[in-house]
N, C-alpha and C positions, 0 to 999 in steps of 0.2 A: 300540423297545419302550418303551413308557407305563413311567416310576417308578412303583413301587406307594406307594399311598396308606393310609395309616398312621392311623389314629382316636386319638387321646391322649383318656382323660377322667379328667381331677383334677381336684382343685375348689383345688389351692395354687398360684396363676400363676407364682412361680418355678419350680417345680419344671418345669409344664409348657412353662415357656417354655424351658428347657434341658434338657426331651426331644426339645422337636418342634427345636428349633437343634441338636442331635445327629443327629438322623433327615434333615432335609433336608441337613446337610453330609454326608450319605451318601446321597442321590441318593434321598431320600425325597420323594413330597407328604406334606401332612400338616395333620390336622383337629382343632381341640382343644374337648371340650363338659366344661363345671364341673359337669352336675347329670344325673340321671337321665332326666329331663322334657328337658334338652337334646340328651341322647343319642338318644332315641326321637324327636323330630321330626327329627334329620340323618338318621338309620336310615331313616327312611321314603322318603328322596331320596335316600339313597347309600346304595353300598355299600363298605366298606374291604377293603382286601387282608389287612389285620392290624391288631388295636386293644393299647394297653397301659392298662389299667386301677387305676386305685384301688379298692379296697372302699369306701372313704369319701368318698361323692361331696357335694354341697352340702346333697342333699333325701335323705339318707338311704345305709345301705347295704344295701339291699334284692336286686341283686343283677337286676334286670330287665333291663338293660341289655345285662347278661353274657348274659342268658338269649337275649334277640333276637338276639346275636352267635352264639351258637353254633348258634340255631338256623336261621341263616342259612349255615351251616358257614364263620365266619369266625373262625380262631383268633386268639387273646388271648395276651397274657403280664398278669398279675398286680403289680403293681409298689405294695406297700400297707404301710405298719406293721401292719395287719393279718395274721394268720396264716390264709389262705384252709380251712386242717386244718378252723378253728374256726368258720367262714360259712358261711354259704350254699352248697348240695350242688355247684352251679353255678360257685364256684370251683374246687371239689377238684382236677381233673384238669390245670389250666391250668401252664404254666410258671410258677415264682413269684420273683419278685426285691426281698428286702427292700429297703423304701423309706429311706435314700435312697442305690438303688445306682448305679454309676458309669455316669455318659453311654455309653462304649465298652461295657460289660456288655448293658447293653439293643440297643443299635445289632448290636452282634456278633449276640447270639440273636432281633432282629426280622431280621436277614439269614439267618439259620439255619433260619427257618421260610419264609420267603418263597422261599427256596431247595429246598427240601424240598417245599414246594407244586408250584412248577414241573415240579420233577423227576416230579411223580407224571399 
């Protein structure tokens, strides 16, 4: 079975570089875009099995990104100091994980969905 492939898009390279080091020591692949505009050219050539998102990306948090994810039925977790309550309608329903939460927190509920996918 292919590890699923996991979309990280932040725009703080710590942060993402000890998401996607958390995801891949859990049998992750894993893609990381800084900007809106970054997100939408991978999107057009991939597809993820699950992305963990910031609301505040480099060019803004508009919220587009989120929107071609879902609209491609690929579930998100939320991972923002932002309160997604208070964004873009396109967060509301998403898994949310104030930013900065711990490595195993995320890992744990990106297996929980990926798991949940499968089963269905």
């Amino acid at each position: 079975m292919k590890a699923p492939l996991a979309l990280i898009m932040e725009d703080e390279y710590l942060v993402a570089s000890d998401v996607a080091d958390g995801l891949k020591q859990n049998g992750f692949r894993v893609a990381c875009v800084a900007s809106e505009h970054a997100a939408k050219t991978w999107l057009a050539d991939n597809r993820p099995d699950l992305a963990i998102i910031d609301i505040q990306l480099l060019d803004g948090q508009r919220g587009v990104a989120a929107a071609r994810l879902k609209a491609l039925n690929v579930p998100f977790i939320v991972h923002s100091g932002y309160d997604p309550a208070f964004q873009a309608p396109v967060f509301h329903d998403a898994p949310y994980l104030s930013k900065p939460a711990a490595i195993p927190d995320l890992v744990k509920l990106a297996n929980q969905i990926i798991e949940k996918r499968a089963a269905l």
